[in-house]
C-alpha positions in Angstrom: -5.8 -5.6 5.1 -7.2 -7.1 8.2 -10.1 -9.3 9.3 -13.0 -7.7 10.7 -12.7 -8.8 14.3 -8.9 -8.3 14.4 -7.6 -8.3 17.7 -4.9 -6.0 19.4 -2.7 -6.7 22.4 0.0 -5.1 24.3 1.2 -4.9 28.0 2.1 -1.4 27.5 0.0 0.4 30.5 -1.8 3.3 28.0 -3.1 0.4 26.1 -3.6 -2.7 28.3 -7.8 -2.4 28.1 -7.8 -1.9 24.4 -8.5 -5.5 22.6 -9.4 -4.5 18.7 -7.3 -3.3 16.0 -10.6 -0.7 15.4 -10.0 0.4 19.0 -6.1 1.0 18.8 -6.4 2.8 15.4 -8.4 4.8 17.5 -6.2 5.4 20.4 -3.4 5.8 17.7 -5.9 8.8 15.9 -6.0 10.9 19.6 -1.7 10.2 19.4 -1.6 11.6 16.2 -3.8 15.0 17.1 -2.0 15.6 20.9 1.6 15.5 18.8 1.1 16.6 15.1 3.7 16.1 12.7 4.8 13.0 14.4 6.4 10.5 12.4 7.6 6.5 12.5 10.5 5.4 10.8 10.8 1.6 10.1 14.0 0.3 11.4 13.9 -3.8 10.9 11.2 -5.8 9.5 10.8 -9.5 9.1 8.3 -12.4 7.8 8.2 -16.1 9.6 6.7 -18.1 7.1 6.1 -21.1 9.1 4.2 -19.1 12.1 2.7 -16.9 9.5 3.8 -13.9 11.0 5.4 -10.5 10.4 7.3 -8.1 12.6 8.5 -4.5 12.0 10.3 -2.5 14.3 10.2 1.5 14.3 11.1 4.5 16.0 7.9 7.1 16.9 8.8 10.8 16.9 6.5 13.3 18.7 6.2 16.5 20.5 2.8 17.2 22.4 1.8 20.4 21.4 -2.1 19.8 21.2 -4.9 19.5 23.9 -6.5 16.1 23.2 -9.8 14.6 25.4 -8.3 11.2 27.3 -4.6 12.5 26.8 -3.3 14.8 29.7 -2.6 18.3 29.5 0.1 19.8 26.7 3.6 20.0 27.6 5.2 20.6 24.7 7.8 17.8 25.6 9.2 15.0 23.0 9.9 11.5 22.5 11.9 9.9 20.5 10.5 6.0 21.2 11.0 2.4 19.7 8.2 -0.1 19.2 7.6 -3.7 17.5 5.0 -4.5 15.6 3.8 -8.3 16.0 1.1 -9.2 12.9 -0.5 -12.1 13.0 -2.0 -13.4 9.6 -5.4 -16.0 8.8 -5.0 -18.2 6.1 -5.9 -15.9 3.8 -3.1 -13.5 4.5 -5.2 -10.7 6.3 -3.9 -9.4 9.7 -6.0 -11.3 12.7 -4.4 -9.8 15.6 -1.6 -7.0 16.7 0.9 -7.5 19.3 2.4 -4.2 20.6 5.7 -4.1 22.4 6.5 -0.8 23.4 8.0 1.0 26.8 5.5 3.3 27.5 6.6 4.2 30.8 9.4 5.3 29.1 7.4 7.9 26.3 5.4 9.0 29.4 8.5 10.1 30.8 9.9 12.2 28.1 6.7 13.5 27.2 6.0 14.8 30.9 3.0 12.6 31.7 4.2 10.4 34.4 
């Protein structure tokens, strides 16, 4: 679980003005319906007990096949793209902030949006 205010960064263009895990989630929900049937597949994952952190690296799958407000127009193009998951945790163990590393040039690319 997470705390209420938990915080979300990334340098990734797409998501460089969202700064709440509530506000990625949302991002992550118009993803979803512009490419369904995508998928993630957890590739490495590791806990740092002495910064209190975890980090989990995946692979995203998608093909955009859905018209989707604030995403551009279908192209029914894929990606195949990895990402890192930084999670940051409070002293009770509940995820305070998100760091997302992630090409997204790169996705953009293959999925015909640049």
């Amino acid at each position: 679980s997470c705390t209420k205010d938990a915080a979300f960064t990334s340098q990734a263009g797409p998501l460089l003005s969202i700064k709440t895990l509530q506000g990625y989630a949302g991002f992550m929900q118009g993803a979803n319906a512009a490419m369904p049937g995508c998928t993630f597949e957890i590739v490495s994952s590791a806990y740092d007990k002495k910064r209190n952190n975890a980090q989990i690296t995946s692979v995203f799958k998608g093909t955009h096949s859905k018209e989707v407000k604030g995403f551009p127009p279908v192209t029914n193009k894929s990606t195949v793209s990895d990402y890192t998951y930084v999670m940051f945790f409070d002293e009770d163990q509940k995820i305070k902030k998100i760091l997302k590393v992630w090409n997204a040039h790169y996705s953009a690319g293959e999925l015909g949006w640049n």
